[in-house]
Each structure stands twice: as structure tokens, then as C-alpha cells.
C-alpha positions as CSV (number, residue, x, y, z in Angstrom):
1,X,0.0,0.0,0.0
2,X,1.1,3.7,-1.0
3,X,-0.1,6.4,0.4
4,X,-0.2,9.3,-2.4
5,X,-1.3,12.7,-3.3
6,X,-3.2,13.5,-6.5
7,X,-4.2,16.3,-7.8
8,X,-6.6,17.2,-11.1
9,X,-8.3,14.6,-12.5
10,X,-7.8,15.1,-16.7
11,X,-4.6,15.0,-19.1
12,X,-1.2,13.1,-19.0
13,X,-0.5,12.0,-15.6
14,X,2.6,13.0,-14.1
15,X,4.4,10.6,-11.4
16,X,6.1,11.9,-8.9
17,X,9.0,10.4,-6.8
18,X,10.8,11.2,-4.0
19,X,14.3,10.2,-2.7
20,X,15.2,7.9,0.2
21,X,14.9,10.1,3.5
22,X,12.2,12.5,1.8
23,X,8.5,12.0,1.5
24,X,5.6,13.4,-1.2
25,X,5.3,16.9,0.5
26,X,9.0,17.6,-1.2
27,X,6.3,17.5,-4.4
28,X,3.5,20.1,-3.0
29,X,5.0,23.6,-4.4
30,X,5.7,21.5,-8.0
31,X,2.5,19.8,-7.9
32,X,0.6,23.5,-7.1
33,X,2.0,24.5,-10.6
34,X,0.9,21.8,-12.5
35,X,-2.8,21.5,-11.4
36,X,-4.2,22.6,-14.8
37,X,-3.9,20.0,-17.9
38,X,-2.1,17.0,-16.3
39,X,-3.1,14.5,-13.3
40,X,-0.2,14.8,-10.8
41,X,0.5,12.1,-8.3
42,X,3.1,11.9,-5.0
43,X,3.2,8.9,-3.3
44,X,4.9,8.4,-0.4
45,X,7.7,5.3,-1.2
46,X,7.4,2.4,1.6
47,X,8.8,3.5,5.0
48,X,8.8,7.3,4.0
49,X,5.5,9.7,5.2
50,X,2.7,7.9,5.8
51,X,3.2,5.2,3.5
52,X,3.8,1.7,6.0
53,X,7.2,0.6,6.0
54,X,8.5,-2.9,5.0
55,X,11.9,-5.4,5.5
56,X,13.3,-5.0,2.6
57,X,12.9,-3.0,-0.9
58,X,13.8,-3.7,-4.4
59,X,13.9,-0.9,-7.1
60,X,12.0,-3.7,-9.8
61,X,8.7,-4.9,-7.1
62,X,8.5,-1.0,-6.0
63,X,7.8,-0.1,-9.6
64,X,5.4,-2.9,-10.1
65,X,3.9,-1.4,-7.1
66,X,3.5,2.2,-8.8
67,X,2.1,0.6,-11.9
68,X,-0.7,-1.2,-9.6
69,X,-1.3,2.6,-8.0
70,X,-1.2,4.3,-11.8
71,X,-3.5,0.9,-13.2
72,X,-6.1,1.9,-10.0
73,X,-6.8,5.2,-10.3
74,X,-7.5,4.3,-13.6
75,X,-4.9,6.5,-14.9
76,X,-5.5,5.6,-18.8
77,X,-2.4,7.5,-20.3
78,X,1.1,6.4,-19.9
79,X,2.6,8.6,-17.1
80,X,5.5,11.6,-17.0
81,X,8.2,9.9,-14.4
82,X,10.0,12.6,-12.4
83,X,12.5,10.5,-10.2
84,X,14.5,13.2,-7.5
85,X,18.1,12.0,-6.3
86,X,18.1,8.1,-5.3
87,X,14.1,7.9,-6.7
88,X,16.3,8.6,-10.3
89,X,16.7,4.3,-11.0
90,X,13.1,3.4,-10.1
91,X,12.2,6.1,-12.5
92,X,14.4,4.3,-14.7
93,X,13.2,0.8,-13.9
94,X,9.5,2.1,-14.1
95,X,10.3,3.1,-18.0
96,X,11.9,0.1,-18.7
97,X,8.3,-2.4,-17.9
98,X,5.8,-0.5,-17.7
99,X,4.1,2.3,-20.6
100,X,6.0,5.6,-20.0
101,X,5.4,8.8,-21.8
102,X,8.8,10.3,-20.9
103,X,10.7,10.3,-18.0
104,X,12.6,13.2,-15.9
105,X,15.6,12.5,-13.4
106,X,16.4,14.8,-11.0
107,X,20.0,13.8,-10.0
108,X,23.7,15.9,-8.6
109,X,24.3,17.2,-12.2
110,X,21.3,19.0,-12.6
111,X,22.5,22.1,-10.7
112,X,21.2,23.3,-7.5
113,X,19.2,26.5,-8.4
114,X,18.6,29.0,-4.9
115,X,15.8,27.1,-3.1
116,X,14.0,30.4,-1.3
117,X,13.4,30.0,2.3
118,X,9.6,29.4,2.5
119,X,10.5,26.2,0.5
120,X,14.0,24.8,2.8
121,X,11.5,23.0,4.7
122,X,11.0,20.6,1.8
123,X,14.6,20.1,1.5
124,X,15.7,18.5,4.4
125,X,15.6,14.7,5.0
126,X,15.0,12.3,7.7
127,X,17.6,10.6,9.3
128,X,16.1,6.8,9.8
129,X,19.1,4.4,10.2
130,X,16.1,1.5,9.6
131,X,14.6,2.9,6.6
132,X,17.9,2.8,5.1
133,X,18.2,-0.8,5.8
134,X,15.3,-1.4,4.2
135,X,16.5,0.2,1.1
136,X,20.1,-1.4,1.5
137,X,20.3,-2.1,-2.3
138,X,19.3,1.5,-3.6
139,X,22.4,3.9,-4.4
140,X,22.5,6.0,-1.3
141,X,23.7,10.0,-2.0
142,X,26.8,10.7,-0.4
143,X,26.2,14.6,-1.4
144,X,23.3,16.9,-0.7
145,X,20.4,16.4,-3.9
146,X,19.6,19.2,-6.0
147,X,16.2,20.9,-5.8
148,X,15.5,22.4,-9.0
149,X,11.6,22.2,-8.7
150,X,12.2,24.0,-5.6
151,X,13.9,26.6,-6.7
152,X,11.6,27.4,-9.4
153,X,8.6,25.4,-9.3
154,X,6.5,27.5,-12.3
155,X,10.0,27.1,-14.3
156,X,10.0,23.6,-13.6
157,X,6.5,23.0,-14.2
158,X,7.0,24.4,-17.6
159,X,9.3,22.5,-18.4
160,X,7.0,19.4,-17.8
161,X,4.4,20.9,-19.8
162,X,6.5,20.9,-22.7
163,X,6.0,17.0,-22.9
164,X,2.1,17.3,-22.3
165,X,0.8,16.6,-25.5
């Protein structure tokens, strides 16, 4: 079970996914921007927000997970996939089985924009020894992510809408 965040109910769906230590508010000031034309959805990975945690993880059953969440909300289109830091390969291993419109990775060498202060608060991380021994086979950053949607959420938003059809 994944707990998620959706907003609008029309257009291309966009998916997305946070990084180890962070949950689907990191996604709030992006998704606010996006409400018109697409259906967004944050879900909370296993462990993180309010989503229940489990033993152990694995990059290819978590993404069979999110299809089942994008195949029950009868989400008809093939989704966007915005992966941020470590959510970057299940992004990747979401494209590679299931029907993906395009897909976006947030990752180091996307440059690290000026987040404004009202939106630090979505930038910092928990620190859960367990969750990351649940997630012991995921690549765990060893340097601080990038928060380009924070930074400029309408700039990155537009940059998503380029891809709606």
C-alpha cells in the first residue's frame, strides 16, 4: 500500500517520486503548478510519510507497485516519471516495464538553483538508520540532492508541460 497525493483529474499523468529520506510533500509547491492540464501524483515510497514501511525494498517490485497505484486510479495514459536523487533508477526501472510517456531525473548534475526559504523545509531529509536498511540495495547519495523544482517550481513545471501533449 502507497499512500499518495493527486491532484486534477484530466490530461497526461505526471508521477512523482521522491528520494530515500524524503516524502511526497517535497512535491506540493511543483504539484501547485501543474494543477491545470495534467493529473499529478506523490506517493509516499514504503517507510517514508505515511506510506507503512517494509523489510526490505527492491527498485523492480517498487515499480510494479506504482504501476498497480497508476492501473487503480485508472490512470489511462502512460505517465511523465519525475525521479529526484536516489528515486532517479526506479524512475528508470518504471520506464523500462511499464508504458511511459517520458521520464525526468532529477540527480547531482542538474544544478542546485537557490531554493527560497519558504520552501528549505522541503529540503531536508530524515535521518532513519532503519529505513535505510530497508532500502540497503538503492544507491544512497553521499552529497546533498539538487532541488530544482524547488527553486523554481513555475520554471520547472514548464518544463514538464512541454512533454504534455
Amino acid at each position: 500500500m502507497l499512500v499518495y497525493d493527486r491532484w486534477g483529474q484530466f490530461g497526461r499523468p505526471v508521477l512523482l517520486l521522491h528520494g530515500l529520506l524524503f516524502d511526497r510533500t517535497m512535491w506540493w509547491p511543483l504539484a501547485a503548478e501543474l494543477t491545470s492540464g495534467c493529473t499529478v501524483v506523490a506517493p509516499d515510497l514504503p517507510g517514508h510519510g505515511d506510506s507503512p514501511a517494509r523489510d526490505e525494498i527492491g527498485v523492480d517490485a517498487l515499480a510494479g507497485d506504482l504501476a498497480m497505484l497508476v492501473n487503480r486510479l485508472d490512470l489511462h495514459r502512460a505517465p511523465i516519471v519525475v525521479g529526484h536523487a536516489t528515486a532517479a533508477p526506479l524512475a528508470a526501472a518504471f520506464a523500462d516495464r511499464y508504458a511511459t510517456h517520458d521520464v525526468i531525473t532529477i540527480e547531482d548534475s542538474a544544478g542546485p538553483g537557490e531554493v527560497p526559504e519558504y520552501f528549505r523545509p522541503f529540503t531536508e531529509p530524515r535521518h532513519d538508520s532503519a529505513l535505510l536498511t530497508a532500502y540497503v540495495d538503492w544507491p544512497v547519495e553521499t552529497t546533498r540532492p539538487v532541488f530544482p523544482h524547488l527553486a523554481d517550481p513555475s520554471g520547472f513545471a514548464g518544463g514538464i508541460r512541454t512533454l504534455l501533449p
